[in-house]
PDB file as gemmi writes it, atoms N, CA and C in Angstrom:
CRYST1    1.000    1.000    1.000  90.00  90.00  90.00 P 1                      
ATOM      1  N   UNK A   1     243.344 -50.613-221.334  1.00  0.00           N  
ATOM      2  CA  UNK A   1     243.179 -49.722-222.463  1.00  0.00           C  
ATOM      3  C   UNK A   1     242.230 -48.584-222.114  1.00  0.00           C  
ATOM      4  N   UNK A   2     241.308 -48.629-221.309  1.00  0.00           N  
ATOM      5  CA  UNK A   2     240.325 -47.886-220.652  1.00  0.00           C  
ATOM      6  C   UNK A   2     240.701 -47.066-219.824  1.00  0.00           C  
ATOM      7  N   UNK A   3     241.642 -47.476-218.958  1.00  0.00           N  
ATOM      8  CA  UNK A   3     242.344 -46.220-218.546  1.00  0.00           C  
ATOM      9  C   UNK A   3     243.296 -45.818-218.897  1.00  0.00           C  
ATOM     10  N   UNK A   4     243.612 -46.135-219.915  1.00  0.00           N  
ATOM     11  CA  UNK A   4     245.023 -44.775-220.536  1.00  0.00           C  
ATOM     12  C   UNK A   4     243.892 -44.473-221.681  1.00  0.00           C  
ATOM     13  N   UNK A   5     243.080 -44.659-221.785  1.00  0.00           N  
ATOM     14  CA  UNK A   5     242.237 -43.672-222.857  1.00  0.00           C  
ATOM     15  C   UNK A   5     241.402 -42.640-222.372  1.00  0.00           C  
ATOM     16  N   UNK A   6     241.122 -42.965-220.744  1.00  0.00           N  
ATOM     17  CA  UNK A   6     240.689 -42.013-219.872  1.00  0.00           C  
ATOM     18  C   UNK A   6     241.545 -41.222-219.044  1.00  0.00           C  
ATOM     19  N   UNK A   7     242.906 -41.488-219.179  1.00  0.00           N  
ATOM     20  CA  UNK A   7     244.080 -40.420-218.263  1.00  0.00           C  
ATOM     21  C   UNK A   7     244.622 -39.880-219.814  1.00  0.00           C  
ATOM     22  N   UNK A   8     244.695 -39.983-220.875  1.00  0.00           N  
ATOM     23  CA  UNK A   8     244.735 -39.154-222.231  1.00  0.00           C  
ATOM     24  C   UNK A   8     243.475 -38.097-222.506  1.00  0.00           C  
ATOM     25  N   UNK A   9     242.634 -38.475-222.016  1.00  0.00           N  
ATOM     26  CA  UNK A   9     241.385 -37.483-221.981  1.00  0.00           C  
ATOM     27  C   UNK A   9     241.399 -36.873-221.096  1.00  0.00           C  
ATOM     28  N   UNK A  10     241.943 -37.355-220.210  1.00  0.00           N  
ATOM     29  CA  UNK A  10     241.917 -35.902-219.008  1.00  0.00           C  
ATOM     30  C   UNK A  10     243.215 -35.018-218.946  1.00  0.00           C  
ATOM     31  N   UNK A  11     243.926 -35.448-219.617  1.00  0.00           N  
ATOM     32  CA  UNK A  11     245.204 -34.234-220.278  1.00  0.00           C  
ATOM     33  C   UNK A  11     244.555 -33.522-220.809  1.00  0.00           C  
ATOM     34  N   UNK A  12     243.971 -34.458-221.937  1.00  0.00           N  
ATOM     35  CA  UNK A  12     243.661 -33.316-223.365  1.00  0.00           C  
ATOM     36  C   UNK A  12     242.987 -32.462-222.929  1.00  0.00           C  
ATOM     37  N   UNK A  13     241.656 -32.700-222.099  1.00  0.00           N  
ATOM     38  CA  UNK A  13     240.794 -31.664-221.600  1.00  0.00           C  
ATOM     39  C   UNK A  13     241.185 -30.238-220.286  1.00  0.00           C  
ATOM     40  N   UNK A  14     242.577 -31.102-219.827  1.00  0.00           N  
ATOM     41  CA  UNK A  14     243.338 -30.310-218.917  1.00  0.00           C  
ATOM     42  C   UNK A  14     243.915 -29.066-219.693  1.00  0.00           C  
ATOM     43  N   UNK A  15     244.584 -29.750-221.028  1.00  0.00           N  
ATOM     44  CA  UNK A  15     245.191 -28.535-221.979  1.00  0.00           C  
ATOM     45  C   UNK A  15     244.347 -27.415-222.524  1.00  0.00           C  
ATOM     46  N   UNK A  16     243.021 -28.388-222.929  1.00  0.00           N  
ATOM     47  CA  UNK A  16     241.948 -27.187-223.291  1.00  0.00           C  
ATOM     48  C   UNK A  16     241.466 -26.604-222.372  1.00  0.00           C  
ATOM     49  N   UNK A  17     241.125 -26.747-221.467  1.00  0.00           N  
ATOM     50  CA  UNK A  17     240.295 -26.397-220.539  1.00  0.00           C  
ATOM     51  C   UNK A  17     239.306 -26.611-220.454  1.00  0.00           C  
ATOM     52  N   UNK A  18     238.110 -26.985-221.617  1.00  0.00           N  
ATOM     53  CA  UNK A  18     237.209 -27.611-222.261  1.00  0.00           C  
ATOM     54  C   UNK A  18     237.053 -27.887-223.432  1.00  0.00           C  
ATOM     55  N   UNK A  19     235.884 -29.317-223.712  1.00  0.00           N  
ATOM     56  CA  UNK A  19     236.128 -29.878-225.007  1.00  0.00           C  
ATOM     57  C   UNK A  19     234.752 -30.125-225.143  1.00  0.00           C  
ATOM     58  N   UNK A  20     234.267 -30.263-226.332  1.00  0.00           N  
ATOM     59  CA  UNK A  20     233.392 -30.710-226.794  1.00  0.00           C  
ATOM     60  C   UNK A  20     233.027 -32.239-226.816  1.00  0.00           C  
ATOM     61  N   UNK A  21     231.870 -32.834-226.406  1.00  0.00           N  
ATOM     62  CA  UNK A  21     231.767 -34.897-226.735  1.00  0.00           C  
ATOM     63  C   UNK A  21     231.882 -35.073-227.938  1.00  0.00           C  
ATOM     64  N   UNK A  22     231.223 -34.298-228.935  1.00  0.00           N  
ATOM     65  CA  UNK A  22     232.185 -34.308-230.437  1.00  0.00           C  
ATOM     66  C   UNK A  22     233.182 -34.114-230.739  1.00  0.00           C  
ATOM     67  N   UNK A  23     234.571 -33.702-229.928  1.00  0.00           N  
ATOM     68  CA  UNK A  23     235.229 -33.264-230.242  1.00  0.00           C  
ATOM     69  C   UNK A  23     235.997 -34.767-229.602  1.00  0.00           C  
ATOM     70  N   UNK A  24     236.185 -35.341-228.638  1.00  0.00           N  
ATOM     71  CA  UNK A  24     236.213 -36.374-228.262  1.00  0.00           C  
ATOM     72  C   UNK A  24     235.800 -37.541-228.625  1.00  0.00           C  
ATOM     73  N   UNK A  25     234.956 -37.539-229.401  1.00  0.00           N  
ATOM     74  CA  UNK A  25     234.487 -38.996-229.972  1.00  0.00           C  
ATOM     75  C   UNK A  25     235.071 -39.038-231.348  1.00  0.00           C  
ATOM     76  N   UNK A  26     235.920 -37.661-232.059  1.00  0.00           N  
ATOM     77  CA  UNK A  26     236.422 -37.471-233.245  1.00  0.00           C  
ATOM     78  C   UNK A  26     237.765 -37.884-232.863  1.00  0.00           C  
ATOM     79  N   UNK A  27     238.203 -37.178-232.036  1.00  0.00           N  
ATOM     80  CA  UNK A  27     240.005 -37.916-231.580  1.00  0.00           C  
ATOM     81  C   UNK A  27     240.241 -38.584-230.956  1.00  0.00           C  
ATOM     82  N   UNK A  28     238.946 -39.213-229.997  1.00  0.00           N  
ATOM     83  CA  UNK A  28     239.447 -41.170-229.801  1.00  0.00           C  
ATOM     84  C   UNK A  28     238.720 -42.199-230.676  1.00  0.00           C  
ATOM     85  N   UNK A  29     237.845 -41.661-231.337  1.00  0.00           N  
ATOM     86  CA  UNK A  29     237.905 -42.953-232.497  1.00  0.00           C  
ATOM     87  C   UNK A  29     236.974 -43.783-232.198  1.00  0.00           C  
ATOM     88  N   UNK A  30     236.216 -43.424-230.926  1.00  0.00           N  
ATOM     89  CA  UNK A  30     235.181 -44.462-230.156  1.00  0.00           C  
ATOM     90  C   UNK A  30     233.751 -44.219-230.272  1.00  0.00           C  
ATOM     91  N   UNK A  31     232.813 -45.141-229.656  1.00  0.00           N  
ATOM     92  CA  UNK A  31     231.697 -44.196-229.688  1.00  0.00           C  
ATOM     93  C   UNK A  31     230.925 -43.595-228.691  1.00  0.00           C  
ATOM     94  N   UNK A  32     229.901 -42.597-229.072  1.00  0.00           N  
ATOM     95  CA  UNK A  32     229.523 -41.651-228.027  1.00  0.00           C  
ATOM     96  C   UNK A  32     229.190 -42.377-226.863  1.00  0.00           C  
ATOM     97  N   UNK A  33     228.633 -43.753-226.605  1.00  0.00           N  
ATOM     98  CA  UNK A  33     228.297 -44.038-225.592  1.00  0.00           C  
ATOM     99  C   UNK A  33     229.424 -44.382-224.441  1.00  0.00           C  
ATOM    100  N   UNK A  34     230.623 -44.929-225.450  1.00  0.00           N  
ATOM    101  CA  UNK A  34     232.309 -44.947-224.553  1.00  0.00           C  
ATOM    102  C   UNK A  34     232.375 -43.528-223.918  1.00  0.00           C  
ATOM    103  N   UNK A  35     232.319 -42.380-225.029  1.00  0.00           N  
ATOM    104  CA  UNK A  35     232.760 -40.972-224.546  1.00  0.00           C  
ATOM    105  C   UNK A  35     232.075 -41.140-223.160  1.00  0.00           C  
ATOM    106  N   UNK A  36     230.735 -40.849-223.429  1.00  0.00           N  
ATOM    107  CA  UNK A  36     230.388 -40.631-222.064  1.00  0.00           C  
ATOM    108  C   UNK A  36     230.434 -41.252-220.790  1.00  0.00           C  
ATOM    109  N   UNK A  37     230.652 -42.536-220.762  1.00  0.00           N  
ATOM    110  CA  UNK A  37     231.281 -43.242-219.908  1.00  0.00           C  
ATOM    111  C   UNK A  37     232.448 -42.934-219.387  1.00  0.00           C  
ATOM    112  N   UNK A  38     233.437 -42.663-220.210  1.00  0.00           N  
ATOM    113  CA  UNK A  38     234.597 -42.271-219.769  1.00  0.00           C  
ATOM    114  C   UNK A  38     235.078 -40.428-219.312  1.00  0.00           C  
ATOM    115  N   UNK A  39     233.724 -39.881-219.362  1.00  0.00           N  
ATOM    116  CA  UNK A  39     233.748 -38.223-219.104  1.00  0.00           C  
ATOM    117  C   UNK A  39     232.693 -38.655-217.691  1.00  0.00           C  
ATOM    118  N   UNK A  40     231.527 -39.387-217.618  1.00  0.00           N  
ATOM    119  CA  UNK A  40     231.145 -39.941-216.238  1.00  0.00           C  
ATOM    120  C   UNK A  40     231.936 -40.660-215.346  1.00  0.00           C  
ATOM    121  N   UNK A  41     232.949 -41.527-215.761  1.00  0.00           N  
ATOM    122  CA  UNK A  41     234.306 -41.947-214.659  1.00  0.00           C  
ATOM    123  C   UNK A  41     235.026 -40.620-214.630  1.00  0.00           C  
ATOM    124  N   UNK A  42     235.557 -39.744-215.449  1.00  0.00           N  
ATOM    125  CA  UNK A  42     236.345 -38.697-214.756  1.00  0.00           C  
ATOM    126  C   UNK A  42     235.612 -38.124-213.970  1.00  0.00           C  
ATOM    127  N   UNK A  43     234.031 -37.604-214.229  1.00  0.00           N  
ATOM    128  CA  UNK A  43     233.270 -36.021-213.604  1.00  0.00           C  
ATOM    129  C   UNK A  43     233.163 -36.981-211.943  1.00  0.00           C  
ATOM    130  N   UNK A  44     233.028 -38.796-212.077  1.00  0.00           N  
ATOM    131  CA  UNK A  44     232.651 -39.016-210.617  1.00  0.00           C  
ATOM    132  C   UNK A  44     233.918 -38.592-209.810  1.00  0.00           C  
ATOM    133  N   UNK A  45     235.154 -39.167-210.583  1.00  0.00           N  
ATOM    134  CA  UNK A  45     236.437 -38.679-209.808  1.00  0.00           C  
ATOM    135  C   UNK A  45     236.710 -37.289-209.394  1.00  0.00           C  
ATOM    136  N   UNK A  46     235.587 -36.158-209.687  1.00  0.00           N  
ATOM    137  CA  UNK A  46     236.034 -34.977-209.538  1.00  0.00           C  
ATOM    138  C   UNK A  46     236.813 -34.039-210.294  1.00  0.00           C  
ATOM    139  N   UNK A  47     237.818 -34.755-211.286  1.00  0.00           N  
ATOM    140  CA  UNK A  47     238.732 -34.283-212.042  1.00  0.00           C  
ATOM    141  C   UNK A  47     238.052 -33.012-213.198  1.00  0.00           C  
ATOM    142  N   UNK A  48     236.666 -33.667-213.458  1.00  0.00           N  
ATOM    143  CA  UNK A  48     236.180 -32.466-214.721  1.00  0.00           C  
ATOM    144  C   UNK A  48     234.534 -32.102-214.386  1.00  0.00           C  
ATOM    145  N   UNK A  49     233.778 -31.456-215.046  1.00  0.00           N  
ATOM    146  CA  UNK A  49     232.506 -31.420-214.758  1.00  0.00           C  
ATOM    147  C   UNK A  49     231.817 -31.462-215.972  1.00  0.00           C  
ATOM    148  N   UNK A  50     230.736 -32.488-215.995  1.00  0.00           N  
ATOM    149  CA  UNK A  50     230.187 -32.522-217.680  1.00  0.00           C  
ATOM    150  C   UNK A  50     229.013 -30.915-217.364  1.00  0.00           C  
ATOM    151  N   UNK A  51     229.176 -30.502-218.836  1.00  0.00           N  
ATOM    152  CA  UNK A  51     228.788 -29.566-219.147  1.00  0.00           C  
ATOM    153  C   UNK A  51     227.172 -29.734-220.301  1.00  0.00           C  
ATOM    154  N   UNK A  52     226.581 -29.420-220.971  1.00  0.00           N  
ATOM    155  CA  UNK A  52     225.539 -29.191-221.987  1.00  0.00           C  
ATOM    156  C   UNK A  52     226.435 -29.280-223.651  1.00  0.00           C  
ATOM    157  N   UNK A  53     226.773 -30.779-223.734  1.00  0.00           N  
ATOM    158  CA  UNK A  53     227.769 -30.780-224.873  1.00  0.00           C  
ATOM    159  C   UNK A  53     228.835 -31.307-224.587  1.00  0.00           C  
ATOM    160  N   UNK A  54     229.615 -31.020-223.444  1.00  0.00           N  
ATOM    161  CA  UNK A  54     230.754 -31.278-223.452  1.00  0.00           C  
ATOM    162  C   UNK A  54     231.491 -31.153-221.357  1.00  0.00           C  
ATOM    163  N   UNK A  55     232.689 -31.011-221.584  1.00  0.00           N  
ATOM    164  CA  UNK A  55     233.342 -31.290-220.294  1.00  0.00           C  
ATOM    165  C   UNK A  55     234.202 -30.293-220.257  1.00  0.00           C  
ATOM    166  N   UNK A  56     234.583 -29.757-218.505  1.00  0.00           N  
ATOM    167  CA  UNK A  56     235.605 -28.756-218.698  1.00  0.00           C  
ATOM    168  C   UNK A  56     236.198 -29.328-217.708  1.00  0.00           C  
ATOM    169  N   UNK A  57     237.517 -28.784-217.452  1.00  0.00           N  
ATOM    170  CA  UNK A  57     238.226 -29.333-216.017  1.00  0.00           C  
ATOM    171  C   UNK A  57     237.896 -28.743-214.634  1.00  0.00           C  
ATOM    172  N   UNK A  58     238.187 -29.488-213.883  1.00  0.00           N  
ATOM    173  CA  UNK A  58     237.851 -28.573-212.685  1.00  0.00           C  
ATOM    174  C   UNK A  58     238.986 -27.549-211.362  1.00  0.00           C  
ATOM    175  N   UNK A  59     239.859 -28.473-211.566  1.00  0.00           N  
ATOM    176  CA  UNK A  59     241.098 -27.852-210.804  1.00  0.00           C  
ATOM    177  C   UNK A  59     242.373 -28.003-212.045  1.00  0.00           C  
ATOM    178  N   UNK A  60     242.804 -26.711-212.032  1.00  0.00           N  
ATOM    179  CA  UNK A  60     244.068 -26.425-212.737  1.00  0.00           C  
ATOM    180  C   UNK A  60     245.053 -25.585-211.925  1.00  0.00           C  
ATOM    181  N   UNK A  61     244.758 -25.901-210.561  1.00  0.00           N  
ATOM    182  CA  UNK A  61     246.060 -25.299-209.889  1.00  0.00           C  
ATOM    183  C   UNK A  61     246.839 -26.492-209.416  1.00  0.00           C  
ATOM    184  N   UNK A  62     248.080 -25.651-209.234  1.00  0.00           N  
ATOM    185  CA  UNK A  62     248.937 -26.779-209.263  1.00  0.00           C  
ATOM    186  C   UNK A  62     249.193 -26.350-207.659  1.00  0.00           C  
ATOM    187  N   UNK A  63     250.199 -27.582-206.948  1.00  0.00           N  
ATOM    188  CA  UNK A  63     250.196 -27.457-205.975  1.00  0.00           C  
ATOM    189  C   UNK A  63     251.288 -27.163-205.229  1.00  0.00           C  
ATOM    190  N   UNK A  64     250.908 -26.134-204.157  1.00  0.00           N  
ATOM    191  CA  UNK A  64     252.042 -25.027-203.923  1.00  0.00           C  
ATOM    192  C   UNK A  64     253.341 -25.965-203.467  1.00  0.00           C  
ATOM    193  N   UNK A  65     254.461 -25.093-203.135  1.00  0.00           N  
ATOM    194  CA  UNK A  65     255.897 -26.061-203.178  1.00  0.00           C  
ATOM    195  C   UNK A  65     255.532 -26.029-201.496  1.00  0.00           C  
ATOM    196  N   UNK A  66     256.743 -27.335-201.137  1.00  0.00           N  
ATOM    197  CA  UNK A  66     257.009 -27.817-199.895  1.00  0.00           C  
ATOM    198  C   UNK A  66     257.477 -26.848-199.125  1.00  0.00           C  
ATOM    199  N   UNK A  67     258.080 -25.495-199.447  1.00  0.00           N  
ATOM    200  CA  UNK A  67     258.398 -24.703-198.654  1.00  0.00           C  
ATOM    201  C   UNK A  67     257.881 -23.753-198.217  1.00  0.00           C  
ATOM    202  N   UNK A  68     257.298 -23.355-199.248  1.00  0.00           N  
ATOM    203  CA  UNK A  68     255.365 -22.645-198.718  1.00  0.00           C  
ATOM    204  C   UNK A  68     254.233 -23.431-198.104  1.00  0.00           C  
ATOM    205  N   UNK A  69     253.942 -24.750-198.130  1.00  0.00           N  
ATOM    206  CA  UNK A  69     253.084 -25.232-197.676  1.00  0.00           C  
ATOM    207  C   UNK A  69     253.441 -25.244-195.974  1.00  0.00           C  
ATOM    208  N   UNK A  70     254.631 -25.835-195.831  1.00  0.00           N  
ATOM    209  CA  UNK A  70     255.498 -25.779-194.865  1.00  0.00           C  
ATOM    210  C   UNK A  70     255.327 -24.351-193.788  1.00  0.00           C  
ATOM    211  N   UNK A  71     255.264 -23.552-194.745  1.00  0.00           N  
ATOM    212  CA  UNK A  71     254.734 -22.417-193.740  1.00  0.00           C  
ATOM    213  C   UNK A  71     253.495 -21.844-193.325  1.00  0.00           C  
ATOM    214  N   UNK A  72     252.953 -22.112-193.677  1.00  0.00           N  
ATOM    215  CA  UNK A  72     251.424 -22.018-193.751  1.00  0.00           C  
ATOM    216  C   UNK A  72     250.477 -22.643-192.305  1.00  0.00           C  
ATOM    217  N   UNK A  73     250.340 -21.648-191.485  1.00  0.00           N  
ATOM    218  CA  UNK A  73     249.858 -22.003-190.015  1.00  0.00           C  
ATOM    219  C   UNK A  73     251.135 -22.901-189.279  1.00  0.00           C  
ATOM    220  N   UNK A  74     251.849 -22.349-189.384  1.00  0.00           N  
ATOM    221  CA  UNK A  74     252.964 -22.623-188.960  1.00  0.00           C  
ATOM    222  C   UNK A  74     253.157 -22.683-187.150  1.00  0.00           C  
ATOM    223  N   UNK A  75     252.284 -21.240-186.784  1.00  0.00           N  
ATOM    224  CA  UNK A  75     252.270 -21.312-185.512  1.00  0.00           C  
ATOM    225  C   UNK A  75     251.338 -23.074-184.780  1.00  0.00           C  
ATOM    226  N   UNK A  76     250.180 -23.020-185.189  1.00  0.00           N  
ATOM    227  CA  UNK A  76     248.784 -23.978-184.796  1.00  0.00           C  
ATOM    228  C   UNK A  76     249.657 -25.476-185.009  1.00  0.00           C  
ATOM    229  N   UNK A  77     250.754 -25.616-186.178  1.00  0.00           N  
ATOM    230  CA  UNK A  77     251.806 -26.747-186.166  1.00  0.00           C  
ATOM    231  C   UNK A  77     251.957 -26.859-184.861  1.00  0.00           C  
ATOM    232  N   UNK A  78     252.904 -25.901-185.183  1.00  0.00           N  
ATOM    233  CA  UNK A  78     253.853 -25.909-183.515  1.00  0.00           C  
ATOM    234  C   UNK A  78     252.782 -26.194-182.455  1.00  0.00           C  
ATOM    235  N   UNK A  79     251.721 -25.513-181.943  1.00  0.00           N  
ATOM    236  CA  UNK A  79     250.811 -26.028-180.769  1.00  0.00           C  
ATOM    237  C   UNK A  79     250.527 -27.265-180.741  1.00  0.00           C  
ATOM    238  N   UNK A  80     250.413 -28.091-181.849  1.00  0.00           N  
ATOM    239  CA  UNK A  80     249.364 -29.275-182.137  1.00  0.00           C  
ATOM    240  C   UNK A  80     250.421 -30.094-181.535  1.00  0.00           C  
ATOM    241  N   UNK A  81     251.896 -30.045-182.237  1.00  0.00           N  
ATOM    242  CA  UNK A  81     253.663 -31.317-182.105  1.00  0.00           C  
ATOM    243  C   UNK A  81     253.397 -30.709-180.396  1.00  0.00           C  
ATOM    244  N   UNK A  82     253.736 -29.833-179.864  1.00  0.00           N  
ATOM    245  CA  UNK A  82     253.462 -29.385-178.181  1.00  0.00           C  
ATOM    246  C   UNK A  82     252.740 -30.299-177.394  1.00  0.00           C  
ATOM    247  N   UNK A  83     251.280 -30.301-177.940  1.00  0.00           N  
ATOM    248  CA  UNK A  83     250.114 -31.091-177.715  1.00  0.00           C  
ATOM    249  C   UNK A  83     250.547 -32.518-177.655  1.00  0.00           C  
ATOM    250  N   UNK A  84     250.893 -32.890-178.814  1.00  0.00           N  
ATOM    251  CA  UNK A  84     251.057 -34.038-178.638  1.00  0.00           C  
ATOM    252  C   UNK A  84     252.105 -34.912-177.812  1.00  0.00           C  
ATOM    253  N   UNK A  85     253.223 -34.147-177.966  1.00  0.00           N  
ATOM    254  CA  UNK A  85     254.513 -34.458-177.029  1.00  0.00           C  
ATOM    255  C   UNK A  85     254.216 -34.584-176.044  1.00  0.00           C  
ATOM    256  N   UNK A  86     253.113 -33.998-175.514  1.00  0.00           N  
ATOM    257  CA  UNK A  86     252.966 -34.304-173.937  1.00  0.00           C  
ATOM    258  C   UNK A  86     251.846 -35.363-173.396  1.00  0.00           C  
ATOM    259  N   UNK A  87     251.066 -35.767-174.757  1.00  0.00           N  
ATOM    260  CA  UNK A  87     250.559 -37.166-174.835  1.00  0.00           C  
ATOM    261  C   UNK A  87     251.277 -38.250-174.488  1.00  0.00           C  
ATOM    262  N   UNK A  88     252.132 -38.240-174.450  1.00  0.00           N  
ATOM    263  CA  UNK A  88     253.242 -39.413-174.709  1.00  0.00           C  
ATOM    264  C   UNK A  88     253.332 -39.517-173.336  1.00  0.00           C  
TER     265      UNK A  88                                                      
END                                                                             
């Protein structure tokens, strides 16, 4: 129950971008000392950063497609598979 009440909070706060611990302890129904527990398991995971009040997210980019990533130092690829082929 603890963690789908903490992967629902990190949507919600994903959608806002930031939220208030009042604003969170009003729409899960819990109390402040849960909130913050469960905004200290996200901020350790990295996912958000507690703020003076409240929490914001920290990464909202999404992640580029397989066919751009794919190209990206494309040459230093190729040297490294070279490199290694001749490990063998």
């Amino acid at each position: 129950m603890k963690e789908v009440r903490q992967k629902q909070m990190l949507s919600l706060i994903a959608q806002r971008g930031s939220i208030t611990m009042e604003e969170l302890q009003r729409i899960f129904g819990t109390s402040m000392n849960t909130i913050r527990s469960d905004v200290a398991k996200l901020a350790a995971s990295g996912a958000v950063e507690k703020s003076y009040g409240g929490v914001r997210i920290l990464s909202t980019q999404e992640v580029p497609l397989f066919t751009h990533r794919s190209a990206l130092h494309a040459d230093g690829k190729r040297r490294l598979a070279h490199y290694a082929q001749h490990l063998l």
